[in-house]
N, C-alpha and C positions, 0 to 999 in steps of 0.2 A: 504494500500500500504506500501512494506516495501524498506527505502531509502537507507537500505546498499546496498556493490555492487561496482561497478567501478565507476567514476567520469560518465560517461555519465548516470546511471541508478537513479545516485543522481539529474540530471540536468531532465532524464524525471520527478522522484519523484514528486520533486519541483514545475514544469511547473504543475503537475495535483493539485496538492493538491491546489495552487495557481486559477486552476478554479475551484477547487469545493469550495473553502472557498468565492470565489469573485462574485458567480455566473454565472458570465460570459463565459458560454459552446458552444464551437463551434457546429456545426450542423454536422460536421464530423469531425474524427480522424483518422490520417494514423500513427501505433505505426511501426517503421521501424527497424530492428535490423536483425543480421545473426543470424542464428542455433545454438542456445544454450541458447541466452540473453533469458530474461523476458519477452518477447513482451508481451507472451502470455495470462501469470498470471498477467501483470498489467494490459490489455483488462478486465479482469473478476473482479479485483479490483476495477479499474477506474468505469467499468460498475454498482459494489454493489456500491458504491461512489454516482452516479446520481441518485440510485431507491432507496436507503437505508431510511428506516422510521422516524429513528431518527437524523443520525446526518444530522448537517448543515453546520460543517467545516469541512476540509480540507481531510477528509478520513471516509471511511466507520465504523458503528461500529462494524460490523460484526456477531453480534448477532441477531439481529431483525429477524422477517420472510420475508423481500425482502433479504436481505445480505446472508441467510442460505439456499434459494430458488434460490439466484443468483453464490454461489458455487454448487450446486448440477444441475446446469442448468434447471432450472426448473422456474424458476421466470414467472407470466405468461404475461408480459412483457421486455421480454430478450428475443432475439431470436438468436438461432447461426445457423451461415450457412458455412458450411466445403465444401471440395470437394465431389463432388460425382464422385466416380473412380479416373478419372488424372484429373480432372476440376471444377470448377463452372460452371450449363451450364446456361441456358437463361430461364428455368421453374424454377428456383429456384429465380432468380431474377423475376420475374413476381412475387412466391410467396411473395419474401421482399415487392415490390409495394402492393397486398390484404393486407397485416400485415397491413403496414404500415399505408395505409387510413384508418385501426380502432382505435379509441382513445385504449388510456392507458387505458387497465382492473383495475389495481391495484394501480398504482403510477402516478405521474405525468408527467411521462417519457416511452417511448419506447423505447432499445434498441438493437441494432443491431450490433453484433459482427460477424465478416466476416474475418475471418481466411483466412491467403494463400493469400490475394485478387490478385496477379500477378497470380494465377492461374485459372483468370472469361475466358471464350470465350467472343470472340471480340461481339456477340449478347448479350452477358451478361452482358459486361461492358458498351455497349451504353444504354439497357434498367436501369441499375442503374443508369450511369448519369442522364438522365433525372429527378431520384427522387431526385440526390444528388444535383442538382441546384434546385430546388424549394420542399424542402424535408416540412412535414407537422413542425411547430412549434413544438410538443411534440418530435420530434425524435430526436435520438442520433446513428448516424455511427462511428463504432469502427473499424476498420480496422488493419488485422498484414502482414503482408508481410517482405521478405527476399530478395527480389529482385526487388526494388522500381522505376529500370529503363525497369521493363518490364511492370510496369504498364502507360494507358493516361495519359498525360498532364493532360486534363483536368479533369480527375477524382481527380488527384495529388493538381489541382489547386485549387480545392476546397476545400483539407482538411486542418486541422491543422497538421503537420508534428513534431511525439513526436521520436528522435531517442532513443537506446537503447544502442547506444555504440559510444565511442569519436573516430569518424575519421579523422584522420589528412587533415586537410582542402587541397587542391592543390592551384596552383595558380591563377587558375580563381574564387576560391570561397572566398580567400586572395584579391585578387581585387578589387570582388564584393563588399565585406564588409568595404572598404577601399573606395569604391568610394561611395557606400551609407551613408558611415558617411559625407560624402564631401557634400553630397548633402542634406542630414538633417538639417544638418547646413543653406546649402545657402535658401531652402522652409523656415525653422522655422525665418528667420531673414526678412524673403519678405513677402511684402503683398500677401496672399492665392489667388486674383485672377490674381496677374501681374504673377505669376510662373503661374497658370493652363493657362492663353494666352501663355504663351511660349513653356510650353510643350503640349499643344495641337495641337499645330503646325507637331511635330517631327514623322515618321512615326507610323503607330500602333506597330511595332515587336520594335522599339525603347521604345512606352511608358509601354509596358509591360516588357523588359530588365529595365527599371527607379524602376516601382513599387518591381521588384525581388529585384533591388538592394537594396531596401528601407528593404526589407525585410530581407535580408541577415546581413543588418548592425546590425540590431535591434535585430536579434536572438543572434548576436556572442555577444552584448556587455550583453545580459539577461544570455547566459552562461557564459560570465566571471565575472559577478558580482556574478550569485549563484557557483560559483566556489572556489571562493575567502573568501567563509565562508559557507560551506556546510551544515552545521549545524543548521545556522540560519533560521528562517520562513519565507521566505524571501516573503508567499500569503500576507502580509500587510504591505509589504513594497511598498510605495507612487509611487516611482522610476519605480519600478518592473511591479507595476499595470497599471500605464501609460504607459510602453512599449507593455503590454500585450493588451492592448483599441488599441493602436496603430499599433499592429499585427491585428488585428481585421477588423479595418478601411482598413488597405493596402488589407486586402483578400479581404473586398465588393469591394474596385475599382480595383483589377486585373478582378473579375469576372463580374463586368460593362463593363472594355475596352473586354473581351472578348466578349462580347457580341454585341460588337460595339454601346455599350450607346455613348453618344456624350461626346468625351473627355472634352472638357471645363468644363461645370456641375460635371463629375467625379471627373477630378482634383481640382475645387475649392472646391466642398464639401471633398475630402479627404484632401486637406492643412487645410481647415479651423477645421476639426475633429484634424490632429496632432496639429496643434495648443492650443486647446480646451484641449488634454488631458497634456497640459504639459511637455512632454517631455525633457530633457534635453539631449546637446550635450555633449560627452563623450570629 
C-alpha cells in the first residue's frame, strides 16, 4: 500500500496497515471514496496484504506468489466480483456463498473483492447479507463503492468503513462525535453494569443512535491523532490499538442490538470490553 496522497488516503493507509500488523481483521471492508480516489488499488493491496506468504507486518511484500497472483487477479483464493452489465445480480452472489463455504486453496484466507457494491440488486444484496452476518472464519469482504448511501444499512453495519477522501464533516456528524466523546467518558468512569441497566432501558432506535455515537467519536479522534503526525507508525501505537479493539467491540454490539440480543448482556459485555481495552478520554 502506498500512503502518499491526500490527508484522507494517509488516514485509510494507516487504519490498514495498523490491521495487518495487529492482526486484528475485520470480516468485512467497505473502502468508500468518489471516482478517481484509490479505492480500488488499495482493495487489491489491502487484499495481497491478508494472503501475502511472507510478510506479517503492516503491508504486503509484493513479490511472493500470493502478492504477484493477487495483482494479476488470479490468486486462487481472491475472488473478484464486478458488474455484470449495469448490476451485480443474485447468481453471482449465490456464487460468492459456493466460494465461500470452500476452505482456502492456498493461504489462510479467502478473499472477496466486490467492486461497485451500491450497484448488487436488492436479491443480491439480501443473499450477501446473510453471508456477511455469519461469514465462515477464513473470509475476508472487501468492498468499493462510490455511492455508500445507496447501499443497506445493514450491509453498511457490518462493515469496517475505510474512507478514501476527507469530507468535511456536517453538523450532525460534528454532534455525533461531540456527544460520543460525552458519553465515553461518563461509560469509562461507571461501573459496566449500572450504565448497561440504564441504557437498556432506552428505546432500541435510541440504543443503536448511542453505539453510532460511540463510534463516531472514536473514529474522529483515531483520524486526528494519525493526522497530527502522518508519518508516524502509528499500527503500534498502544493508544491507537485500543481505539481500534474498541471499534471492534462497538460493531459486535451494534450487530447484537440489531439483532435484538437482549440489550443488558450487550451492553455490559461491551462496557466491560471498552473498559478492558483501555481506552482513554481525549
Amino acid at each position: 500500500m502506498n500512503s502518499n496522497g491526500n490527508f484522507g488516503n494517509t488516514v485509510a493507509y494507516k487504519l490498514l496497515a495498523m490491521a495487518l500488523r495487529s492482526g486484528r481483521i475485520a470480516h468485512a471492508y467497505l473502502f468508500r471514496g468518489p471516482a478517481g480516489s484509490p479505492k480500488s488499488a488499495f482493495a487489491y493491496r489491502f487484499a495481497a496484504g491478508l494472503l501475502c506468504d511472507v510478510s506479517r507486518q503492516d503491508e504486503a511484500c509484493g513479490s511472493c506468489y500470493s502478492c504477484q497472483e493477487v495483482f494479476k487477479r488470479s490468486h486462487p483464493d481472491l475472488f473478484v466480483i464486478e458488474k455484470e452489465g449495469s448490476a451485480i445480480r443474485i447468481k453471482q452472489s449465490h456464487e460468492i456463498l459456493k466460494e465461500a463455504l470452500t476452505r482456502p486453496f492456498h493461504s489462510g484466507r479467502k478473499v472477496f473483492v466486490i467492486e461497485d457494491v451500491e450497484e448488487m440488486t436488492a436479491e443480491a444484496s439480501n443473499a450477501l447479507l446473510k453471508l456477511v452476518e455469519e461469514p465462515p472464519p477464513y473470509v475476508v469482504f472487501i468492498m468499493t463503492t462510490g455511492n455508500a448511501s445507496a447501499i443497506p444499512d445493514t450491509i453498511i453495519s457490518r462493515c469496517q468503513v475505510v474512507p478514501f477522501k476527507e469530507v468535511p464533516g456536517d453538523r450532525d456528524n460534528l454532534r455525533d462525535s461531540q456527544n460520543g466523546e460525552d458519553l465515553l467518558i461518563e461509560v469509562l468512569a461507571s461501573s459496566p453494569v449500572d450504565e448497561a441497566v440504564k441504557y437498556a432501558k432506552i428505546e432500541a432506535t435510541e440504543r443503536l443512535n448511542l453505539v453510532s455515537s460511540l463510534m463516531t467519536a472514536i473514529c474522529a479522534r483515531m483520524n486526528r491523532r494519525i493526522a497530527s503526525d502522518p508519518e508516524r507508525d502509528w499500527s503500534v501505537d498502544k493508544d491507537t490499538l485500543s481505539d481500534y479493539g474498541a471499534l471492534q467491540s462497538l460493531l459486535r454490539a451494534k450487530d447484537r442490538l440489531q439483532r435484538n440480543a437482549n440489550a443488558f448482556l450487550t451492553f455490559s459485555i461491551l462496557f466491560m470490553e471498552l473498559k478492558k481495552e483501555n481506552i482513554k478520554c481525549l
